[in-house]
Backbone as a ProteinNet text record, in pm:
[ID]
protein_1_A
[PRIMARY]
XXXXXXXXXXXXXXXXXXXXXXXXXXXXXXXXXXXXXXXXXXXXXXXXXXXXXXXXXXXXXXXXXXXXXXXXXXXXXXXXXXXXXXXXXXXXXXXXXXXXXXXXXXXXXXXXXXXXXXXXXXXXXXXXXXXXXXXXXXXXXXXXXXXXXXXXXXXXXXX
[TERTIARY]
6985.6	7104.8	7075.6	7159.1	7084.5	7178.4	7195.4	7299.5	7300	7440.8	7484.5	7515.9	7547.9	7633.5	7784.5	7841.4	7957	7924.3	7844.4	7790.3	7718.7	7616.9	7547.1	7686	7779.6	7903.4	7941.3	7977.2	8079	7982	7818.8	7746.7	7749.4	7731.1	7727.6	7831.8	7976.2	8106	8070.5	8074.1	8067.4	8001.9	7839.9	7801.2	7835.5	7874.1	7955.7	8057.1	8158.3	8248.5	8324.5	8273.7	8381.2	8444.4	8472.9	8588	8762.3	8692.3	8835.3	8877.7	8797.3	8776.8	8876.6	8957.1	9029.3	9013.3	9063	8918.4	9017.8	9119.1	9214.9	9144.6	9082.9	9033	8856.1	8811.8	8702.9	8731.9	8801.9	8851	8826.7	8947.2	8970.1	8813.6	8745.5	8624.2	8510.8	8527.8	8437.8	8461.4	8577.5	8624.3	8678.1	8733.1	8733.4	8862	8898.3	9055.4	9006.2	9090.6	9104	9091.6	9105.1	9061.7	8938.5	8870.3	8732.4	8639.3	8694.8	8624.3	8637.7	8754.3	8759.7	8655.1	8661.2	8545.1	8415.8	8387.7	8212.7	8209.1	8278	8264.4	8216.9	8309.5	8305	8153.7	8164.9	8026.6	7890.3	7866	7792.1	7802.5	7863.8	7949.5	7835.6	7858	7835.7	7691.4	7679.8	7488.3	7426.8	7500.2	7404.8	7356.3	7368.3	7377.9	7399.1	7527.7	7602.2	7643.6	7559.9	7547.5	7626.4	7748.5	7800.8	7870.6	7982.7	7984.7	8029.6	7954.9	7881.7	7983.8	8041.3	8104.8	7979.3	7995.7	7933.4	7956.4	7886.8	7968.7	7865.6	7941.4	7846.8	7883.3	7765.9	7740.6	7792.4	7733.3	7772.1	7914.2	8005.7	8179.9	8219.9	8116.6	8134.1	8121.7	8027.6	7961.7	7837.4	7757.1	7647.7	7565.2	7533.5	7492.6	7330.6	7199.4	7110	7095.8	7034.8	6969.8	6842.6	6753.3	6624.7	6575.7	6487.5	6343.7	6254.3	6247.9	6099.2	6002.3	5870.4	5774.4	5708.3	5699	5636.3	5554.5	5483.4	5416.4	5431.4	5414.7	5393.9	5321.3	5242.3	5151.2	5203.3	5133.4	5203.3	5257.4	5174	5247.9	5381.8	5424.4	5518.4	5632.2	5632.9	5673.7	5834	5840.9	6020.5	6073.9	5984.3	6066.8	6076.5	5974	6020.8	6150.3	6116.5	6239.3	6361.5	6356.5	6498.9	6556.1	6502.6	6516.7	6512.7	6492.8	6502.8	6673.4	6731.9	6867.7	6950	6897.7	7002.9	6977.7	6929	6898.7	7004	7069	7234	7144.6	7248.3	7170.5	7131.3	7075.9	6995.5	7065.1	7039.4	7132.2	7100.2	6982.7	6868	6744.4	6699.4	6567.8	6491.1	6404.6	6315.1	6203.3	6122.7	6026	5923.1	5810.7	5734	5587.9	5571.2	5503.4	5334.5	5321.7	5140.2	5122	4969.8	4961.1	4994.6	4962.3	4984.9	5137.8	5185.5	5319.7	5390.1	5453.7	5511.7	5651.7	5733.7	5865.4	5901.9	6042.7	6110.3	6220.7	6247.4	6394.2	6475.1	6597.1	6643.7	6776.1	6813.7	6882	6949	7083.8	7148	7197.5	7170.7	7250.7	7308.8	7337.6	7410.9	7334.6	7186.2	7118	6973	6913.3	6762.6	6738.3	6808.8	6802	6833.9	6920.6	6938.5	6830.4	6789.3	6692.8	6556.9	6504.7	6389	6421.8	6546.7	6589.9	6569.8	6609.9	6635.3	6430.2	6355.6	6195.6	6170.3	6190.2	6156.4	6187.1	6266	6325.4	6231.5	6201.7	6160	5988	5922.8	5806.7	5864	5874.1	5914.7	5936.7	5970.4	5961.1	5836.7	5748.7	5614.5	5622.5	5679.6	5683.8	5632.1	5526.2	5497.7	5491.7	5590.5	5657.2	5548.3	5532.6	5416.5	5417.5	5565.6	5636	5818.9	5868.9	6018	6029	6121.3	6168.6	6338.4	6431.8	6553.2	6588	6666.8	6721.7	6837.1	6850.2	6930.6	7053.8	7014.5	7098	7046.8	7086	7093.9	7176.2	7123.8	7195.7	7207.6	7263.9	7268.6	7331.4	7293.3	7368	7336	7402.2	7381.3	7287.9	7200.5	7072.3	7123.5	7086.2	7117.9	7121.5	6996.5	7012	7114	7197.1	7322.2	7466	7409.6	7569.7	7602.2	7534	7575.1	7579.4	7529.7	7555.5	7692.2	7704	7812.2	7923.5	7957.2	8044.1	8062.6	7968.9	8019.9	8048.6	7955.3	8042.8	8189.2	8190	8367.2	8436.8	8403.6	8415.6	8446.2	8330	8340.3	8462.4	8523.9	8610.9	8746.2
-5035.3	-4951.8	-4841.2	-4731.1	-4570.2	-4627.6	-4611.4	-4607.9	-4455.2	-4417.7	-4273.3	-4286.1	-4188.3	-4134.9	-4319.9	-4258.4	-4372.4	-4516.5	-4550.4	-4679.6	-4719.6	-4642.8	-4655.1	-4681.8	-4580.8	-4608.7	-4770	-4760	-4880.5	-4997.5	-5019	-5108.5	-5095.4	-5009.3	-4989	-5047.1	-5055	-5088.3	-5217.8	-5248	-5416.9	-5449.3	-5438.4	-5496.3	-5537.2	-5390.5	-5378.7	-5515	-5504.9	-5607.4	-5626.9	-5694	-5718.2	-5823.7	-5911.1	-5915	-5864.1	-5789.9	-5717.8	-5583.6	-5527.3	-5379.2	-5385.1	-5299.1	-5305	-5209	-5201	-5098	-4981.2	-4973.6	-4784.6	-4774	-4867.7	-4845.8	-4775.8	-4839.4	-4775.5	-4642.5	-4652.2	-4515.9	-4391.4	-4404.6	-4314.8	-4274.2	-4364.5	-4323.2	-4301.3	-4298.3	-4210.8	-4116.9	-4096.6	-3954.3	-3988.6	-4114.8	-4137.9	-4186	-4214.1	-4306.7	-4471.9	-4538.1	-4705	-4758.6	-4681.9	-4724.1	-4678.1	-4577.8	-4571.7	-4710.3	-4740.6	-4832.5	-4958.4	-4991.3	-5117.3	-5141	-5008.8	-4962.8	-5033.2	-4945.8	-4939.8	-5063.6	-5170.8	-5255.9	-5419.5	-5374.2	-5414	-5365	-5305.4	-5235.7	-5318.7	-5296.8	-5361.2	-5483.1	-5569.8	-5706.9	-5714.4	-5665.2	-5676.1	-5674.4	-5550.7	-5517.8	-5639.4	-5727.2	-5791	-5763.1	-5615.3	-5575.5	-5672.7	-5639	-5750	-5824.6	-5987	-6104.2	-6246.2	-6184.3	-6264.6	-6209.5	-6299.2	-6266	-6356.1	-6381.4	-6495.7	-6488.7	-6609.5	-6586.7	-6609.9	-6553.9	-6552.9	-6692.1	-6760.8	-6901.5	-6936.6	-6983.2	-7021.4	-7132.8	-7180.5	-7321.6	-7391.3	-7324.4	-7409.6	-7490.6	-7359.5	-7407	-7475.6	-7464.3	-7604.8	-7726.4	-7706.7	-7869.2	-7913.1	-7766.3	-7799.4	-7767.6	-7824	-7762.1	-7696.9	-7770.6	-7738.5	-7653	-7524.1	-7410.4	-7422.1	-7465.1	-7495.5	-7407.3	-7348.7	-7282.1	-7315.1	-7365.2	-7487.1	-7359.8	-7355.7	-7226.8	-7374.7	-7324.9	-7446.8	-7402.9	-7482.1	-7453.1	-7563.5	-7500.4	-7526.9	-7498.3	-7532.9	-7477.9	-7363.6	-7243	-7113.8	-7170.5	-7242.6	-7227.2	-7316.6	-7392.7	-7498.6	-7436.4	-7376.1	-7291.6	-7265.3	-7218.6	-7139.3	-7298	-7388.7	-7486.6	-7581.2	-7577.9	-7685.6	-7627.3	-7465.7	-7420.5	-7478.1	-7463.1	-7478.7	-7565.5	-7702.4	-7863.9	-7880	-7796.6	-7830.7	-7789.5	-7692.8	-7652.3	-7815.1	-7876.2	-8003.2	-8093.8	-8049.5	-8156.5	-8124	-8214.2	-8187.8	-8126.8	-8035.9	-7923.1	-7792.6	-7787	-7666.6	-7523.5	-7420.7	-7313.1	-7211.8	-7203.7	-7052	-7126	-6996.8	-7065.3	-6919.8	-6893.5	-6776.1	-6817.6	-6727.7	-6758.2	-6635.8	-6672.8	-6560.6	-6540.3	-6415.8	-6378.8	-6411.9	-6394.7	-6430.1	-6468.8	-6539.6	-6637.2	-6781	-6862.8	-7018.2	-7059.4	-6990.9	-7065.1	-6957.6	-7001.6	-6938.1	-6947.5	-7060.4	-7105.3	-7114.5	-7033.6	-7049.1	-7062.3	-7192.4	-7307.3	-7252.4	-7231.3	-7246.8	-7378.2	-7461.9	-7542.4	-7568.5	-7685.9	-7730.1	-7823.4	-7940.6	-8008.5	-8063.6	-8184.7	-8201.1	-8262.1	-8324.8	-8350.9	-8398.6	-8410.2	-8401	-8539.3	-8616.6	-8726.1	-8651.2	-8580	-8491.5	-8401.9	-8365.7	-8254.6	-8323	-8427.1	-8509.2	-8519.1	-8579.9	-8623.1	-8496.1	-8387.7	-8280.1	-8270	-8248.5	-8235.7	-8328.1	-8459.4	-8565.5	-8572.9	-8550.4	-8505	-8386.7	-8280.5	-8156.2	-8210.6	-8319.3	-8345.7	-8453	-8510.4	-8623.8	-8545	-8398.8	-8303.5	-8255.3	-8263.1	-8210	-8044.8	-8076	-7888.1	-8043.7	-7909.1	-7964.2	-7854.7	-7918.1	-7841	-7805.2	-7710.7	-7654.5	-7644.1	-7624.1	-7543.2	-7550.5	-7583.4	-7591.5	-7518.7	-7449.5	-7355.5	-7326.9	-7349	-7392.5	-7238.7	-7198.3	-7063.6	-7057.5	-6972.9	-6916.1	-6819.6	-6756.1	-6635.4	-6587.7	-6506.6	-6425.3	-6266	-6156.3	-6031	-5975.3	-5932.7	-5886.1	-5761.5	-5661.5	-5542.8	-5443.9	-5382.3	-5329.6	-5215.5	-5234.9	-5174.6	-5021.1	-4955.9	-4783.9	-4723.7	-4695.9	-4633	-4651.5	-4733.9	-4764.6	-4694.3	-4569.8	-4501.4	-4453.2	-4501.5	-4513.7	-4355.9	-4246	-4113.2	-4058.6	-4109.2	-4080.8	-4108.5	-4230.7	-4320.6	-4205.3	-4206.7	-4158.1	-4003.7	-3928.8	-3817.6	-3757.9	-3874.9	-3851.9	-3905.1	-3931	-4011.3	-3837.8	-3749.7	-3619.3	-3552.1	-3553	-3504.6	-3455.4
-3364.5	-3376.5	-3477.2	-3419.9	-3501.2	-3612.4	-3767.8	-3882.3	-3909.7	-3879.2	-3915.6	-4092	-4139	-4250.2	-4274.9	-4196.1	-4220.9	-4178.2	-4061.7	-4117.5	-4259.4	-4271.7	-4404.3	-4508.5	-4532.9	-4655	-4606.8	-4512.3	-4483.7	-4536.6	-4488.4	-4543.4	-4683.4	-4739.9	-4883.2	-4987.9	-4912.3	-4975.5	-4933.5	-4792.3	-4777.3	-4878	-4886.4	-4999.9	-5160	-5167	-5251.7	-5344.1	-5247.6	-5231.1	-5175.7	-5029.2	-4911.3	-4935.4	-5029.6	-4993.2	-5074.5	-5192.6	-5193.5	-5195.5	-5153.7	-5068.1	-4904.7	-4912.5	-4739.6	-4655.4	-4562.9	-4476.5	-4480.8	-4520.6	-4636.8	-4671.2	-4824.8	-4911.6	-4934.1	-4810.9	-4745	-4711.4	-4572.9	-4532.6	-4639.2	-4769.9	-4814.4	-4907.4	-4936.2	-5003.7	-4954.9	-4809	-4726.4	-4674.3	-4641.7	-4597.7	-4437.3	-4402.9	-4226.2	-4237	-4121.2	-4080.8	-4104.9	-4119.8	-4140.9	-4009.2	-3871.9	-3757.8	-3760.7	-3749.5	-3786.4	-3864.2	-3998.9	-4024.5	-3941.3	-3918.2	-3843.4	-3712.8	-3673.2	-3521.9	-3563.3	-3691.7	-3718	-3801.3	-3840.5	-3882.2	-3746.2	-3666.5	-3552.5	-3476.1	-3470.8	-3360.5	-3463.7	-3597.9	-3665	-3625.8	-3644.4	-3594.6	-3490	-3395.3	-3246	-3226.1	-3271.5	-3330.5	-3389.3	-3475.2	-3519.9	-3659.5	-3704	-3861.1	-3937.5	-3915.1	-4001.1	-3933.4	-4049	-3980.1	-4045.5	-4120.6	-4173.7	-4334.9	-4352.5	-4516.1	-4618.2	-4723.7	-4795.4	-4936.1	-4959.1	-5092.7	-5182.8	-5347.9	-5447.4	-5501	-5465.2	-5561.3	-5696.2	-5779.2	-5906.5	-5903	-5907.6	-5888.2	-6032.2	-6124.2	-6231.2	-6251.6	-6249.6	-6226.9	-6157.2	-6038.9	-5952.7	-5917.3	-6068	-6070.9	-6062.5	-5999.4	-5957.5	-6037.2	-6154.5	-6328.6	-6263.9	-6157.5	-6148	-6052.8	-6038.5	-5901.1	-5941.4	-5836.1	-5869.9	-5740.4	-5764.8	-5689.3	-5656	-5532.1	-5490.1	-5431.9	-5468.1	-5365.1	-5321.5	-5210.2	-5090.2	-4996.8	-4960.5	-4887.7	-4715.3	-4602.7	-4457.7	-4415.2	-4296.3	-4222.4	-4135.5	-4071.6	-4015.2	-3933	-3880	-3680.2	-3680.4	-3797	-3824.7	-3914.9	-3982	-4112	-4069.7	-3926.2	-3856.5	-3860.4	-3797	-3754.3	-3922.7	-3972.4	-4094.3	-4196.7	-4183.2	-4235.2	-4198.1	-4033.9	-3982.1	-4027.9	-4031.4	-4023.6	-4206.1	-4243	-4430.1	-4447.3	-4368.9	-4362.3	-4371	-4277.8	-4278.5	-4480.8	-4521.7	-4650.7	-4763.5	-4751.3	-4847.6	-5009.1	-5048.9	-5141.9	-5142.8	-5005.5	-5018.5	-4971.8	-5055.9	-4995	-4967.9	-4951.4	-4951.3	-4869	-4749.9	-4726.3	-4653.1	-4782	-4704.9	-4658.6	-4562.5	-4522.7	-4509.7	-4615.8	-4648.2	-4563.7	-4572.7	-4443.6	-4439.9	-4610.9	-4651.5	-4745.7	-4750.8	-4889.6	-4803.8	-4869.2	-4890	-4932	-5044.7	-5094.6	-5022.5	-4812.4	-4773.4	-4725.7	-4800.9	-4798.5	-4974.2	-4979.5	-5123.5	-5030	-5160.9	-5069.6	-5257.1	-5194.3	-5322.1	-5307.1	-5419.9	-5412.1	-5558.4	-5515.4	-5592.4	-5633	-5729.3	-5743	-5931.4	-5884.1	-6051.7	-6117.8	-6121.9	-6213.9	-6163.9	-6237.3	-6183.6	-6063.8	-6056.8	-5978.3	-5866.5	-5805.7	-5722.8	-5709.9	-5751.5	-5710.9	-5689.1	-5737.2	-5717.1	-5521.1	-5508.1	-5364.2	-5289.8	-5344.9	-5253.4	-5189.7	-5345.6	-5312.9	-5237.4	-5226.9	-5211.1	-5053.1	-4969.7	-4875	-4826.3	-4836	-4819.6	-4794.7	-4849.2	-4852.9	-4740.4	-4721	-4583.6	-4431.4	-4460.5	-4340.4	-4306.1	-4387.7	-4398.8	-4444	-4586.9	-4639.9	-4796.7	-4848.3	-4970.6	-5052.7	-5217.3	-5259.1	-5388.4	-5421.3	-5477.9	-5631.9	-5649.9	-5787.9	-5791.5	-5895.7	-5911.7	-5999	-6035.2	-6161.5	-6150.9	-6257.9	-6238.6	-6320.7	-6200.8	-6191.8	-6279.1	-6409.6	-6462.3	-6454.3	-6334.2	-6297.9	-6217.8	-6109.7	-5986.8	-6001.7	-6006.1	-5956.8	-5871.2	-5791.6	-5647.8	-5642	-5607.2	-5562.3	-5439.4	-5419.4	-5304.1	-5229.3	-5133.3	-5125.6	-5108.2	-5210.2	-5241.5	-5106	-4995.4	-4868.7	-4787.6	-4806.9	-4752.6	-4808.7	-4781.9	-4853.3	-5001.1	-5070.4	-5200.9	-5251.1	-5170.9	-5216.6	-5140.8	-5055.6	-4929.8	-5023.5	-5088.7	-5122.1	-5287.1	-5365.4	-5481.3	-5450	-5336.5	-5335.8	-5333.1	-5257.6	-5226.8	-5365.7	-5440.2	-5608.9	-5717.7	-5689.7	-5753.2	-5702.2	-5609.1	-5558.7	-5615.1
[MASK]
+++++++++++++++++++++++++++++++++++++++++++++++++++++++++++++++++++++++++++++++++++++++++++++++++++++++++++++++++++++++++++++++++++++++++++++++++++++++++++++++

């Protein structure tokens, strides 16, 4: 899918913060109608762009005092599918899959104390992914990838 000018904003705000951004509120800081956004929010939708939208949860407040970082390793030709099947292992909430090198799965996970997280590795090696390295994540920042609007969006800001 081509991304014009106002898709790019609209991605840019989603990222932003969809969920308390409203698609006026879009509208008016891109310069379009609120049916407009609803369109190109939709058409993305449809495209496949956008593939969902993810609350921010902090684990900690929730109970889940540990986020641990497993780099792991799979064999290539196995790697999509051991990923897939690591999804089912109560805990886990992240699962990339990296393209080169040896350590080509980072699982990220959570739970409330190291007895939990032994289970979570412990589990993850019983699939045939062997876990290479753990490192218990402090913090996460996330913001929104700049080519997506972010000049579109503050122009209309100088205004």
């Amino acid at each position: 899918m081509e991304l014009d000018a106002t898709n790019r904003a609209v991605l840019y705000l989603l990222q932003r913060d969809a969920r308390r951004i409203t698609t006026q509120e879009m509208a008016d800081e891109i310069g379009v109608s609120a049916s407009t956004v609803r369109n190109r929010i939709e058409e993305l939708e449809e495209a496949g762009v956008i593939r969902g939208y993810h609350p921010d949860i902090d684990y900690d407040t929730a109970g889940l005092q540990l986020h641990v970082l497993f780099t792991c390793t799979a064999p290539n030709a196995q790697r999509e599918e051991l990923a897939e099947r690591a999804r089912d292992v109560s805990g886990i909430v992240t699962i990339r899959e990296v393209l080169d090198g040896t350590e080509n799965i980072q699982i990220e996970a959570v739970g409330t104390d190291t007895d939990d997280i032994a289970r979570i590795s412990d589990e993850l090696t019983a699939l045939g992914i062997d876990v290479v390295n753990s490192k218990i994540l402090k913090s996460t920042h996330i913001q929104p990838f700049d080519h997506f609007g972010r000049e579109l969006v503050e122009e209309g800001e100088d205004e």
